[in-house]
N, C-alpha and C positions, 0 to 999 in steps of 0.2 A: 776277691778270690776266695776259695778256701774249700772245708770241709767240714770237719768234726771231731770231737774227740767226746770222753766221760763226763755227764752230769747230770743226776736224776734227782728225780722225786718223784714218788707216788700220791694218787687222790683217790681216798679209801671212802665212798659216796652214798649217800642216803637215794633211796629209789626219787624223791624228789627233789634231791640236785643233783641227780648222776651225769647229768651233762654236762657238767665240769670239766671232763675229760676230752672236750672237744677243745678244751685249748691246745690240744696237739696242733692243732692246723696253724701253730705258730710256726710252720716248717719251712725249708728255705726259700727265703722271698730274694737272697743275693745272692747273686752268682760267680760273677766274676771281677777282675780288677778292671779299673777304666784303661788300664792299660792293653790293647786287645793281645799282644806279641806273648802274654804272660800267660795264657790261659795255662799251657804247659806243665807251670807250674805250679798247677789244683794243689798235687797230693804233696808237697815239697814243705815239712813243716822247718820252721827255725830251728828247733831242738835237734833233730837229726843231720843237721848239717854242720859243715867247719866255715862259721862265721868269721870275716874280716876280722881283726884286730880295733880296726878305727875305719870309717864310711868316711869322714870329715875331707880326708886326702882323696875324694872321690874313686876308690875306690869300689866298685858294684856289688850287693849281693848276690849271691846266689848266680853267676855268672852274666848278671842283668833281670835274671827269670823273678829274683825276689823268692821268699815265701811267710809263712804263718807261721803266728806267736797268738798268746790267749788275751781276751780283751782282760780290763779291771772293770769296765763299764761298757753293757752294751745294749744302750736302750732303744726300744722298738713302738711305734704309735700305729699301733691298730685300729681298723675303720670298721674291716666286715672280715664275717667266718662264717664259713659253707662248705658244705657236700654234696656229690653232685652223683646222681644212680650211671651205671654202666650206660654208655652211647650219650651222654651229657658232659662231654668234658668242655668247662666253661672257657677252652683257653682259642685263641687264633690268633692269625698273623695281624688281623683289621680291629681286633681289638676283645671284649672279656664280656662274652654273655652267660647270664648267671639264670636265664630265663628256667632252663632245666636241674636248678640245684635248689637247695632247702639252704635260705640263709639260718645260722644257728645264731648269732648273735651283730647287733652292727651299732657302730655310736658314731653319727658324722663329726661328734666332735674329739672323737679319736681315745685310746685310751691306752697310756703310755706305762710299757713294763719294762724294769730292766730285769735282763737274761742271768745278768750274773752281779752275784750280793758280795758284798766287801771281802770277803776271806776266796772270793775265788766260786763258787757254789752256787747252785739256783737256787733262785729265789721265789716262793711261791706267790704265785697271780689268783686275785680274790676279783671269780668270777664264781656268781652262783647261782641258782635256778631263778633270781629273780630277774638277772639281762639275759639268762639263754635261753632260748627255745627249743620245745622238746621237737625233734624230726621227726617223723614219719616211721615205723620197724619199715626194714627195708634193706637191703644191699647196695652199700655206697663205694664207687671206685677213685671218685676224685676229693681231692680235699684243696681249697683255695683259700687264699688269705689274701685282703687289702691295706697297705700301709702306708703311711704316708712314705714320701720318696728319701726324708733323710733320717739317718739315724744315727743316734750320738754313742761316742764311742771315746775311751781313754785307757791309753796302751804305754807300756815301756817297752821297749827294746834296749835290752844289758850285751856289750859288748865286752870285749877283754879290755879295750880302751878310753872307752866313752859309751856313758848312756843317754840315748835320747827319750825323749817324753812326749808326748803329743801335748800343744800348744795351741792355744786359740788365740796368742797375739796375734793382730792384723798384721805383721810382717811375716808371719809362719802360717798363713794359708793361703793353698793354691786353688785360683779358681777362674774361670772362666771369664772374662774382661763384660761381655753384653750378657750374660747372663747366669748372674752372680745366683738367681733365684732357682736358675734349674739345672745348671749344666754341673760336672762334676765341682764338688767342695772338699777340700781336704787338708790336716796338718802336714808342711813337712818337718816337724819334730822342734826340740830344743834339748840344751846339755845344763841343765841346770840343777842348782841345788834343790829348788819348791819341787811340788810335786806334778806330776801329768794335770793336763787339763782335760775337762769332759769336752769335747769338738764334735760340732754338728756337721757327720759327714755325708757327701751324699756320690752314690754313684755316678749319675748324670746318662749312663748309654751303655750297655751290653755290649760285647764285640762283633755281635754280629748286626746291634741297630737299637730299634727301640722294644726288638722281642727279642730272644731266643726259645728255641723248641726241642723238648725231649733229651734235656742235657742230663747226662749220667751221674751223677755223685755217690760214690761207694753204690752200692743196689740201690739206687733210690732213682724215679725219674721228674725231673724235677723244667716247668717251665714259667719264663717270666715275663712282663711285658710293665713300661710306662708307660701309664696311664694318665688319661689328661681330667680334667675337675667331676667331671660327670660319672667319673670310676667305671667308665667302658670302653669310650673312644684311644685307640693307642696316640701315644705323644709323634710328632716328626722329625725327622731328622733337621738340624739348623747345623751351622758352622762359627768357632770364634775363638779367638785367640785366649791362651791363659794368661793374667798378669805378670810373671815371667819373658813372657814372648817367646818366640820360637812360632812356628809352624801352627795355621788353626787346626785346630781339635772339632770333630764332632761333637754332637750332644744330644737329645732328645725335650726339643724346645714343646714349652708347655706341660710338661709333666706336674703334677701335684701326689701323684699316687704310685706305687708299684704296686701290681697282684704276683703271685705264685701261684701257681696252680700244681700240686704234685698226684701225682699217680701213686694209686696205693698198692706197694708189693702185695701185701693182703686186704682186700677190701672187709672193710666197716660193715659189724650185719647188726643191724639193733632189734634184739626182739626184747616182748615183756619182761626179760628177767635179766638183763643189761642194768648193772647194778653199778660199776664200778671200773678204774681205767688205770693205768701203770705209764706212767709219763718222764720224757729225758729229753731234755736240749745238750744239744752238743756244741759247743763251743771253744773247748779247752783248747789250744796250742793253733788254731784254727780261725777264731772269730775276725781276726785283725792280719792284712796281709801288709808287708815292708816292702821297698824295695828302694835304692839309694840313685839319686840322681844330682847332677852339680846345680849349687844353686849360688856360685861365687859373689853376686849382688846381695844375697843378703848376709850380713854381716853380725846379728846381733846373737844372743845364747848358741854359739857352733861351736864346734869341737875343736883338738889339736891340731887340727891339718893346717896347711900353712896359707891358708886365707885367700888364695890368687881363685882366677875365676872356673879353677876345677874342685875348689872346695865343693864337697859333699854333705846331703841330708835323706833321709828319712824320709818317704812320702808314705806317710799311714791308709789306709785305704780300709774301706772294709771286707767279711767274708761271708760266706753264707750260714745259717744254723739250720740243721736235721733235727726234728724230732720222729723219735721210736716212740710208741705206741701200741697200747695191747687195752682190749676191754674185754668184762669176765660179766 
């Protein structure tokens, strides 16, 4: 789920690494919660609300809707970065052709940044004219990014009663029973003294499938699509139960990839004298969406509630990140 909040840095660039600034196209590649009921609650950050006491006694956040709190870790494995000229939007329903864009940088062996450094803060990504390619001057409307499908994330949620922490014990993640490798993966928390664990999370299916199209976030239009090995073909729908049990879940069977494809409010003009770029991920209160559900079977680091089988956790999930951008 999510949106955004405050976190910059500028890239003050030599005329031959000015294309540094194309790491904008770090922009959101997630969308929503696997949960599809939640969409609702995009703009609903944790801070502005009156949080539970204690989730443990299963009671719901945010009246079931959930919402956002800031990651401590939220790293991202980049494949491909491109631009794409007016009437080339590289996105559709059947899958990501990139035939009409200028790829500006690509590593199929992927190249892993975290968003946000120990104190909270972005962290600069050391890309330089030596993996980017200079574009074409031109006028560009679209910007796309391909990443892999999961991304690892480490969150607290401080309650007045109990704090949980994102965990990567095998008894505190949920994940899909046939299809551990694609379908959603995620913490649901622990109340412990150590600290959060970094957890490989993964979406697994948008709410509307294995795409969504022209989804709004604050002025930004932003769409997405799993991707299956070839970074084109969109993933398909499959059905399976989570290790919990209850009811099968969708999923988008065969994905290795997600693209973003965002629309640019202002389109990108490069001419000769494109020096220089003003760069912000937004992540703050945003990156990581919560939302508490019973998970009375498992028994080990939970909270004060009274243990029967409406005890309550934490299902950590991710959100999306906006980058702002300006080049001079």
């Amino acid at each position: 789920m999510k949106l955004l909040h405050k976190q910059f840095f500028n890239l003050e660039t030599s005329k031959t690494s000015k294309f540094l600034f194309f790491l904008i196209t770090f922009f959101s590649s997630i969308f929503i919660t696997t949960e599809p009921t939640h969409s609702s609650a995009l703009r609903d950050k944790c801070k502005d609300l009156s949080l539970p006491t204690i989730i443990s006694d299963g009671t719901r956040i945010n009246g079931g809707n959930g919402c956002t709190i800031s990651p401590s870790v939220f790293k991202v494995t980049a494949v491909e970065l491109g631009i794409c000229t007016e009437g080339n939007n590289p996105f559709s329903t059947s899958g990501l052709d990139t035939s009409g864009c200028f790829v500006l940088w690509s590593d199929d062996n992927g190249y892993e940044a975290n968003l946000v450094s120990a104190d909270g803060s972005p962290t600069i990504i050391g890309l330089d004219s030596s993996n980017v390619n200079e574009p074409p001057l031109g006028t560009y409307e679209y910007a796309y990014i391909i990443i892999d499908d999961t991304i690892k994330l480490k969150a607290t949620l401080e309650l007045t009663g109990e704090t949980w922490k994102t965990s990567n014990d095998s008894n505190h993640i949920e994940y899909r029973v046939t299809s551990t490798d694609e379908g959603p993966y995620a913490s649901i928390g622990k109340v412990s003294n150590s600290e959060a664990d970094e957890v490989s999370t993964r979406l697994g299916i948008f709410d509307a499938g294995c795409t969504i199209e022209n989804l709004k976030v604050a002025d930004t239009t932003i769409s997405g699509i799993f991707l299956k090995s070839d970074k084109s073909t969109v993933a398909t729908i499959d059905v399976s139960s989570n290790n919990f049990g209850g009811d099968p879940n969708y999923f988008c069977s065969g994905a290795k990839y997600m693209a973003g494809v965002q629309t640019l409010v202002n389109p990108i003009v490069i001419t000769e004298n494109t020096t220089s770029g003003t760069l912000s991920f937004d992540t703050t209160n945003t990156g990581v969406w919560v939302e508490s559900y019973t998970y009375g079977s498992v028994t080990t680091d939970r909270g004060p509630g009274d243990g029967s089988e409406s005890s309550g956790r934490p299902y950590f999930d991710m959100g999306p990140f906006i980058v702002r951008f300006t080049v001079n």
